[in-house]
C-alpha positions in Angstrom: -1.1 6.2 -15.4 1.2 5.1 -12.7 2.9 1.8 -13.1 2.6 0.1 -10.2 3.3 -3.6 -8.6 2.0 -4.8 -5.4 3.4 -7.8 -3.8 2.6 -9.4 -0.9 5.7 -12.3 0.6 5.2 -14.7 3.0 7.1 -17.6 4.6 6.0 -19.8 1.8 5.0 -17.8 -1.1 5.4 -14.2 -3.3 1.9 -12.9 -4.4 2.1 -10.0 -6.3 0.0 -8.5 -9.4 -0.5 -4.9 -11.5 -2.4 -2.5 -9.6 -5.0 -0.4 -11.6 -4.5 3.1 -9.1 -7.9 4.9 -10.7 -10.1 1.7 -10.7 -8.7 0.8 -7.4 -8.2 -2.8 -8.1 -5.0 -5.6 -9.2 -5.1 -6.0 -12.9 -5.9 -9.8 -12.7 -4.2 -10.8 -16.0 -0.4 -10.0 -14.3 -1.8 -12.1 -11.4 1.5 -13.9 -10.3 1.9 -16.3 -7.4 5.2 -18.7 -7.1 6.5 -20.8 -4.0 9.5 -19.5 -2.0 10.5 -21.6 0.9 11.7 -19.0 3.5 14.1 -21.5 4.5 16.6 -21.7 1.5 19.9 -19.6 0.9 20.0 -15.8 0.0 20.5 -16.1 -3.3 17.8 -18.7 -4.1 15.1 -16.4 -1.9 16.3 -13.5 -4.3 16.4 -15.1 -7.4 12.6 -16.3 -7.1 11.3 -12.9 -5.6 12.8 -10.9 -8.6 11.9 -14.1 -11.0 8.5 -13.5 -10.0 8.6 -9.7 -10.2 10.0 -9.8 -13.9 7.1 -11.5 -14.7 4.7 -9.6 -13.4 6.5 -6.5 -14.5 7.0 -7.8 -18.0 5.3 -5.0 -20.1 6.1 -2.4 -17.7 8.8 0.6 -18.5 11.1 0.1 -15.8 12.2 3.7 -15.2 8.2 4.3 -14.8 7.8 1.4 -11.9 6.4 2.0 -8.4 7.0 -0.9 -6.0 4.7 -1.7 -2.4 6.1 -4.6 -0.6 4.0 -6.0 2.0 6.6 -8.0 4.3 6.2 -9.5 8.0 8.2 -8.6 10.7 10.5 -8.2 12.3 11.7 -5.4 9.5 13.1 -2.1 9.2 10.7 -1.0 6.9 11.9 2.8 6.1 15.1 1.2 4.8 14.0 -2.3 3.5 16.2 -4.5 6.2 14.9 -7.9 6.9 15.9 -8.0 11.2 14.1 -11.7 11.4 16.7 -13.5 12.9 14.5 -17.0 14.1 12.1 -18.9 11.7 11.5 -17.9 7.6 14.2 -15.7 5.9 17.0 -16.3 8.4 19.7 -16.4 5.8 18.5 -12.6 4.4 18.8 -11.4 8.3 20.5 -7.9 8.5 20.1 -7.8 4.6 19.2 -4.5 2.6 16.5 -5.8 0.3 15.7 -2.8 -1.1 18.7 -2.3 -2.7 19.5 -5.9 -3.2 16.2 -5.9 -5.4 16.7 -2.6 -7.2 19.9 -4.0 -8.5 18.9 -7.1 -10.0 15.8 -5.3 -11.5 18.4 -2.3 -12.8 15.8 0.4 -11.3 17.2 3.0 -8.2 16.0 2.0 -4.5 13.5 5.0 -4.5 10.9 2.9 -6.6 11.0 0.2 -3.9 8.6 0.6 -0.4 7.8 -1.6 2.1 5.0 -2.0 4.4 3.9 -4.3 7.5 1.9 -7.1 6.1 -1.1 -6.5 8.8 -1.0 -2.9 7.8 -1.1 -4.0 3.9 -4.0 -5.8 4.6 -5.8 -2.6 6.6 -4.2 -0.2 3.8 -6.0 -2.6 1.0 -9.3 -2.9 2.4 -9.4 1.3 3.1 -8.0 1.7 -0.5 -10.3 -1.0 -2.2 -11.9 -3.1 -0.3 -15.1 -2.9 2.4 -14.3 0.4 4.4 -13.4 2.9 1.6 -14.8 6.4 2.9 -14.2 5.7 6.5 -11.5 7.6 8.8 -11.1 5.3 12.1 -10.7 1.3 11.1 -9.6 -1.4 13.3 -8.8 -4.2 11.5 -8.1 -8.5 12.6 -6.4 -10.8 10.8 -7.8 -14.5 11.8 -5.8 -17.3 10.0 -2.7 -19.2 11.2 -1.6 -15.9 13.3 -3.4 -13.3 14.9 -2.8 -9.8 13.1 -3.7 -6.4 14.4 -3.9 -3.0 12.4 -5.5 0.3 13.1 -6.0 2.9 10.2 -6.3 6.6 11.4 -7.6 8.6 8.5 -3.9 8.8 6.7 -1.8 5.2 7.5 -2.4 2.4 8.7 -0.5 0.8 11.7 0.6 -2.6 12.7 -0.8 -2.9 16.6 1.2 -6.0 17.4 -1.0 -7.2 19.7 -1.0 -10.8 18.9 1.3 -11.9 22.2 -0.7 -9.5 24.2 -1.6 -11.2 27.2 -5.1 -12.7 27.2 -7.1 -15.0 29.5 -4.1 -17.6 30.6 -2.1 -17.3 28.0 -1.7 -14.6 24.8 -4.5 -13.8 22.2 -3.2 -15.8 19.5 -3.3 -19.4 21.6 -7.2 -18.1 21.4 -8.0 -16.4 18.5 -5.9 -18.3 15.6 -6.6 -21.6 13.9 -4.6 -23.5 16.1 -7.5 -22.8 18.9 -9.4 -24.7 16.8 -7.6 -27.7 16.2 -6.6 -27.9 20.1 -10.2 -27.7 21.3 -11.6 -30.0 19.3 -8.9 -32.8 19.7 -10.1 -32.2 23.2 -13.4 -32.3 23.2 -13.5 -35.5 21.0 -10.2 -36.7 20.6 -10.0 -36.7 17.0 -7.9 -33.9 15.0 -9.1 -31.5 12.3 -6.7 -28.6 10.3 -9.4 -25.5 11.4 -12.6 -24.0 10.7 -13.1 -25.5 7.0 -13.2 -29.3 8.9 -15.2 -27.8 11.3 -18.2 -27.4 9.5 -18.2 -30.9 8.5 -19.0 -32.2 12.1 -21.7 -32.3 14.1 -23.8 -29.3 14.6 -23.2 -29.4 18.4 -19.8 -29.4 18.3 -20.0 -26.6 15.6 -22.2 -24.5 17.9 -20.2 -25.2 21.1 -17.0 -24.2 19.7 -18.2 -21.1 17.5 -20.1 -19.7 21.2 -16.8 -20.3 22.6 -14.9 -18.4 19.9 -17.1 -15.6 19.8 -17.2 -15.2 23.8 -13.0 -15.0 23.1 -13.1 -12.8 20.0 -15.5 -10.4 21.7 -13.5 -10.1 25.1 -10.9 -9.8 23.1 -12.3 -6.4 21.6 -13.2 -5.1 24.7 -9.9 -5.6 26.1 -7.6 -4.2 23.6 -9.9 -3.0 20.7 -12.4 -0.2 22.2 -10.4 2.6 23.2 -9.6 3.0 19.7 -12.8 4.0 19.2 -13.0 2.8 15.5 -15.8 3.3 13.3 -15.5 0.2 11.7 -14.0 -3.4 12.4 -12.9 -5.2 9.6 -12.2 -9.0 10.1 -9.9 -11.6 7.4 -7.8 -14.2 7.5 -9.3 -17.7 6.7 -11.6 -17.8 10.2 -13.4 -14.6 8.4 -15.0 -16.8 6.2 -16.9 -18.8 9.2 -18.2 -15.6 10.3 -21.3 -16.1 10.3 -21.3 -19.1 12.4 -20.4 -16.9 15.6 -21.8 -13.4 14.2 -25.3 -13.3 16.4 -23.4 -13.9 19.7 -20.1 -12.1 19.0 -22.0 -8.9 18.0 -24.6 -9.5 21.5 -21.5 -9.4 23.7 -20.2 -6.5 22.2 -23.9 -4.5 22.9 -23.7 -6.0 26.1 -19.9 -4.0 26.9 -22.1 -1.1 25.5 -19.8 -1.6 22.2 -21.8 -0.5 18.9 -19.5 -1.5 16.3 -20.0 -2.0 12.4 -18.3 -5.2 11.4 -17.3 -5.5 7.9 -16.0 -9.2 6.4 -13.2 -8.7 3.5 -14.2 -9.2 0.4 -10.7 -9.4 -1.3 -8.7 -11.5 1.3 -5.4 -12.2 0.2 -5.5 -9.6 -2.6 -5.5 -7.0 0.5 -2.1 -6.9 0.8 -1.1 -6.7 -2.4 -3.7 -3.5 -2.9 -2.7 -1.9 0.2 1.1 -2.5 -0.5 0.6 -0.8 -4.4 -1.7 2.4 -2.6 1.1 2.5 0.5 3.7 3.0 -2.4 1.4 5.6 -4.1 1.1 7.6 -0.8 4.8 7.5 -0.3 5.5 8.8 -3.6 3.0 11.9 -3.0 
């Protein structure tokens, strides 16, 4: 059986675990998950990634290892260059990663793939998650950003449409958290963090701000989603999980734009990225 880590970084954190290629699933007991700030020096950012994957990678021959990165971007992901030169992992800008890690592990560069993070999470749910089986996914990330992937039968893609211009503004200033936190401070003055404050208020307020969400979300997919013509959308990020809160009208404006769509919540979250970035590495080896 392959050995194989999947590992998903972000501007705060490295999740990464086993992956289990024939049961299609992370091997929960090499489960590791340790802060990185995004902010600190080179060498500190590198010492805690491959910290973390020596742990996770402890009973693993190393010769044997297969590693799928799941990385934002900016990033040169063929050759493993962070190009993010504003915000997290400034001080890695330009930086070969890929070979940085392969020598501190002491294993050669061709074990070592990255991915796009969105397309992790899309490469994840097709490879274990809620749309095994099917050939045309789009999928949305709905958390702190606004993610975008489409999966066409082979790979999945990062569709970048998160700045895509959208009522007055972009579809992020709509569709992420933050819309959440801005309406309501301005419907009522008062502040909450997102959706999971939400549903302590008032059940007007809830159903107010949901409608309006869903009206967004669903313009939003006849806008930029339908001429993909996907079988299948699949929705995560943190906003996923009030789903059904703005399900009944989101899907009613969608039959309404004569859009028939299956909509699929993800069942594994955050452990997306980790299985898509293991199966991405898999394919790449094939």
């Amino acid at each position: 059986m392959q050995n194989i880590l999947g590992i998903d970084i972000g501007g705060s954190h490295i999740t990464l675990a086993q992956v289990d290629a024939e049961k299609r699933e992370i091997i929960t007991s090499t489960y590791v998950r340790e802060h990185v700030n995004s902010f600190d020096n080179k060498e500190t950012i590198f010492s805690a990634w491959t910290s973390a994957i020596e742990k996770a990678a402890d009973d693993l021959v190393k010769e044997d290892l297969l590693i799928g990165i799941a990385m934002p971007g900016p990033f040169d992901y063929e050759n493993g260059i962070s190009l993010m030169q504003q915000g997290k992992f400034i001080d890695i800008y330009q930086v070969n990663i890929k070979e940085e890690l392969a020598n501190r592990l002491s294993i050669s560069s061709k074990q070592i793939h990255f991915v796009n993070d969105a397309a992790a999470f899309m490469e994840g749910e097709v490879f274990g998650g809620c749309v095994q089986g099917f050939k045309r996914v789009f999928g949305v990330t709905l958390g702190t950003g606004l993610g975008t992937t489409f999966y066409n039968g082979e790979f999945a893609t990062d569709e970048d449409l998160w700045d895509s211009p959208f009522k007055d503004s972009i579809g992020e200033d709509y569709l992420a958290t933050r819309w959440f936190v801005n309406r309501y401070e301005k419907l009522t003055g008062e502040k909450i963090s997102g959706t999971k404050d939400l549903l302590d208020k008032p059940l007007e307020i809830q159903q107010k701000m949901f409608d309006e969400y869903a009206d967004s979300f669903s313009d939003f997919i006849v806008k930029y989603v339908d001429h993909y013509k996907p079988e299948v959308l699949v929705i995560g990020g943190n906003i996923a999980k009030a789903y059904p809160h703005f399900e009944q009208r989101f899907i009613q404006n969608l039959i309404k734009n004569n859009i028939n769509l299956q909509v699929k919540i993800s069942a594994i979250f955050e452990d997306a990225a980790i299985l898509g970035a293991a199966s991405y590495a898999l394919k790449k080896l094939i």
